[in-house]
C-alpha positions in Angstrom: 40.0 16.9 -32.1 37.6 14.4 -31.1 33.9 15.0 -30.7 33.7 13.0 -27.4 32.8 15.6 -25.3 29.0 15.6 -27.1 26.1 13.7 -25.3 25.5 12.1 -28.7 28.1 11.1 -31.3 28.6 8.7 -34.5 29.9 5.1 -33.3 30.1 3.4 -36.4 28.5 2.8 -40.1 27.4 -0.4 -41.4 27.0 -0.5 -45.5 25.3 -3.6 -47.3 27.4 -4.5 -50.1 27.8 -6.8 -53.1 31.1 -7.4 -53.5 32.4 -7.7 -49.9 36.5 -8.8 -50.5 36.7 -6.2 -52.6 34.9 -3.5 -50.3 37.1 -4.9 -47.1 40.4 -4.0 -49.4 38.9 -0.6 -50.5 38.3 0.6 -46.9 41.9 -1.4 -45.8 43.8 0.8 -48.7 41.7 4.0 -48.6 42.2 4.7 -44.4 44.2 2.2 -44.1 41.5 0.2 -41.4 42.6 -2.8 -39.3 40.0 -5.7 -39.7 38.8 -6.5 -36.1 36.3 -9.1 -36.7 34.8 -11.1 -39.7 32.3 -14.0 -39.5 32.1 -14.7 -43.4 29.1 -12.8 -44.0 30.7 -9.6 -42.5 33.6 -7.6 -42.2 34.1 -5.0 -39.0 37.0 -2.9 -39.2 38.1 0.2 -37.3 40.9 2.1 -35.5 42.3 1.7 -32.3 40.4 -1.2 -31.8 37.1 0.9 -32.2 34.6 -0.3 -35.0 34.2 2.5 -37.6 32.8 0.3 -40.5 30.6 -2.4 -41.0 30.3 -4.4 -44.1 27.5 -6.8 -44.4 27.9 -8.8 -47.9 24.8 -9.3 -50.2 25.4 -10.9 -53.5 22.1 -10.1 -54.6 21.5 -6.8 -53.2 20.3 -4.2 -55.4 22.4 -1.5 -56.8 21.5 2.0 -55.2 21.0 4.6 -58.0 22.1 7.3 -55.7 19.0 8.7 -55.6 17.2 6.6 -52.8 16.9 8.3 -49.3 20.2 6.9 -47.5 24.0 7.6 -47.2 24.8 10.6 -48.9 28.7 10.4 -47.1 30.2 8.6 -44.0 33.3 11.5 -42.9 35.8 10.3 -40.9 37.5 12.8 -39.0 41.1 12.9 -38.7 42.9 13.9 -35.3 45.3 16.4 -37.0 45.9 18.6 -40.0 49.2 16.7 -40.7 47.4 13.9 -40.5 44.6 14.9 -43.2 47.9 16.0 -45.4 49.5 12.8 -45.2 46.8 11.3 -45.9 46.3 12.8 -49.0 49.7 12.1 -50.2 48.6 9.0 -49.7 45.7 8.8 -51.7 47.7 10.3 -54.7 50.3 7.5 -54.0 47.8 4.8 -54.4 45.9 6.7 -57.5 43.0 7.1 -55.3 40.3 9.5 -57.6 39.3 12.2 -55.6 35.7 13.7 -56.0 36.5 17.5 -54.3 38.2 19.7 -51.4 36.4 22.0 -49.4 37.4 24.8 -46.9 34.1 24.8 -44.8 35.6 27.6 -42.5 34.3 24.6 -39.7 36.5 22.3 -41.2 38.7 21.2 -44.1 37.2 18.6 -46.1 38.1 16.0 -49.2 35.9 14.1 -51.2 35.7 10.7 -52.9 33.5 7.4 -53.3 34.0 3.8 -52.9 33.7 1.4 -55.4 30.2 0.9 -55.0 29.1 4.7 -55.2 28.7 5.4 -51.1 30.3 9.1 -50.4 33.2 9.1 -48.2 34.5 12.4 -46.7 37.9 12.8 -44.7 38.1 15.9 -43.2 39.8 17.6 -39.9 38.2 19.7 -37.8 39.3 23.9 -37.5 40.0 24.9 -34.3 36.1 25.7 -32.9 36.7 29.2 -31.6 36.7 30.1 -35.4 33.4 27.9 -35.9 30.9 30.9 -35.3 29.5 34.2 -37.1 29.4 37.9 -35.2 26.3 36.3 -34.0 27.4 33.9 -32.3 26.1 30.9 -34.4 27.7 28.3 -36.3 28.7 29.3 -39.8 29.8 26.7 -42.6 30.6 28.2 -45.9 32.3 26.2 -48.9 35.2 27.4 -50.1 38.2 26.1 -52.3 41.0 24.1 -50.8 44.7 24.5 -50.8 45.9 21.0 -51.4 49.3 21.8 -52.1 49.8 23.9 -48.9 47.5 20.9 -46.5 49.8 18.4 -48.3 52.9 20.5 -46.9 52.2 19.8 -42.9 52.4 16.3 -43.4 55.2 15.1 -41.1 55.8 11.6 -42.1 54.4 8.9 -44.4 50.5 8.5 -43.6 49.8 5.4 -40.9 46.0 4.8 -39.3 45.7 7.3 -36.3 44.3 5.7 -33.4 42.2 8.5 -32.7 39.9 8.1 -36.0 36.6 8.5 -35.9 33.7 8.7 -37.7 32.9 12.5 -36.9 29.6 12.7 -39.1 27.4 11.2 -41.2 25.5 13.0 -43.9 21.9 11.6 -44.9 19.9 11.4 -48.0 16.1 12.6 -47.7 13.0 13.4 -49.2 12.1 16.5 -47.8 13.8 18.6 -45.2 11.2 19.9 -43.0 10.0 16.2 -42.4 13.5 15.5 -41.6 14.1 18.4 -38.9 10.9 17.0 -37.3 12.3 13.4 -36.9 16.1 14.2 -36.1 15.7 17.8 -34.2 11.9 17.3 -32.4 12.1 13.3 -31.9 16.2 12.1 -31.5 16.9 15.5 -29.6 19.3 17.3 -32.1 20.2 21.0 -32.2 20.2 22.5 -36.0 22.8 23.9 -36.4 23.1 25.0 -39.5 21.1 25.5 -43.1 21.9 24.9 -47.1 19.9 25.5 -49.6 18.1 22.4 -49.6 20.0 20.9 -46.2 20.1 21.0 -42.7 23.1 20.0 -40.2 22.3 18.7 -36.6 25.2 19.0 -33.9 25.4 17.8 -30.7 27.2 19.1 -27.7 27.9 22.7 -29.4 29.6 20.4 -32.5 29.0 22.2 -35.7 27.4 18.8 -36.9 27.5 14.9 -36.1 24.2 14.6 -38.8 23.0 16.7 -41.8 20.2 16.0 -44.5 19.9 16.9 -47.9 17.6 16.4 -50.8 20.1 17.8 -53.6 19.6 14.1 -55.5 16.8 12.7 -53.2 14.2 15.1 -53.4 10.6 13.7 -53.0 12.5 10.0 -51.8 10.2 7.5 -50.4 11.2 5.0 -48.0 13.7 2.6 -48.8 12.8 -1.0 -49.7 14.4 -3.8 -48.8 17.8 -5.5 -50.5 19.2 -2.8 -51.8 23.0 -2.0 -51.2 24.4 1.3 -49.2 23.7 2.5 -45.7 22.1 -0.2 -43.6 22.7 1.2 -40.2 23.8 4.1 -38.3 25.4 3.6 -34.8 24.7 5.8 -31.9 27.0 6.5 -28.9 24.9 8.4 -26.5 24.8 9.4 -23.0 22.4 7.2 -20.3 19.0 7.8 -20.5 19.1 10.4 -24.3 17.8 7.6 -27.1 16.2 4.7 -27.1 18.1 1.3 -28.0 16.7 1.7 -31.8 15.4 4.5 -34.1 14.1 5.0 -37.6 13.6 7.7 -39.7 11.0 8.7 -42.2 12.9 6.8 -45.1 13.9 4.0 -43.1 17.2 4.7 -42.3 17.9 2.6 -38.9 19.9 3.4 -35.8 21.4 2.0 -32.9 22.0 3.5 -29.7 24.7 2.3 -27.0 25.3 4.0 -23.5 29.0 6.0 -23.5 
């Protein structure tokens, strides 16, 4: 399950990192990621030929606390359950520490961070006719997750799906409201949903391709300068929705590029 179909949706994330051999492995082991381009001072690697991840190396980038405005997770969304279950198997073959597992009714969801403290999700869509209340909207609830019974429908030993994407990408902010007025009112989003202290943005009738919390930001200022984490955000969008280049409130960046 792609979300393809949406006028907007996630291309590809770039992170600024200090120890960029070491990050290129991580992602190469975690997802198993095929490098498609490097020019020294990056690293661009992806599925199916598709960028997904963008490193950009900075020895002397500041360490993010966690508590800046910024990435709170990149999720990349898996094309299949048995895929999601073989890839956990995976991640317990290669000791990978895991951070949580989460039955969102929308989705099924696993946690974990990289070595430099960005979130990372992996996660496979349910199918959407199960997505909605009596009402008719969107409900996300979180739940605890079966990993013995996911890792069961894994078929085979876990290789890169080709149809791995990037399915959503879940922000860092200072306050909510101000965030709703930025990506809802200004880039065109539907809200979709609400957390205590959150709010999830969905495009094309997707339960979310953005969502912004303040659980560890709350009262974040914009971001200076030189600091590692989320750098970019890039946009796919249909003709005429975004311009080439936005920024939020905190000065989280995005670029936009015509489906």
């Amino acid at each position: 399950m792609s979300t393809a179909s949406a006028p907007i949706e996630i291309g590809h994330v770039a992170l600024t990192v200090r120890d960029l051999p070491g990050m290129t492995s991580f992602y190469e082991a975690l997802l198993g990621l095929e490098r498609l381009s490097s020019d020294g001072a990056s690293v661009r690697l992806g599925a199916g030929g598709t960028v997904l991840v963008e490193l950009r190396g900075d020895k002397a980038a500041r360490p993010n606390t966690g508590r800046e405005a910024g990435l709170f997770h990149t999720a990349f969304l898996m094309p299949s359950r048995a895929d999601l279950g073989a890839w956990l198997i995976h991640t317990a073959e290669k000791r990978m520490p895991l951070e949580g597992a989460s039955d969102h009714q929308v989705s099924e969801a696993i946690y974990l961070s990289d070595p430099e403290g960005n979130g990372i999700e992996v996660y496979v869509d349910r199918p959407r006719l199960g997505w909605y209340d009596a009402a008719g909207a969107i409900k996300m609830t979180t739940e605890g997750l079966d990993l013995n019974a996911l890792a069961r429908t894994a078929k085979a030993p876990y290789r890169l799906p080709s149809g791995l994407v990037v399915g959503h990408v879940h922000l860092q902010v200072g306050n909510v409201a101000e965030a709703e007025g930025f990506y809802h009112d200004i880039m065109g989003f539907p809200i979709t949903a609400h957390y205590p202290g959150a709010a999830f943005y969905g495009s094309g009738g997707y339960h979310h391709h953005l969502a912004t919390n303040i659980w560890n930001s709350r009262g974040a200022k914009a971001r200076t300068p030189g600091m590692t984490g989320l750098a970019e955000v890039g946009l796919r969008a249909d003709k005429g929705l975004l311009p080439a280049t936005l920024t939020d409130p905190w000065g989280t960046s995005f670029t936009v590029v015509e489906k």
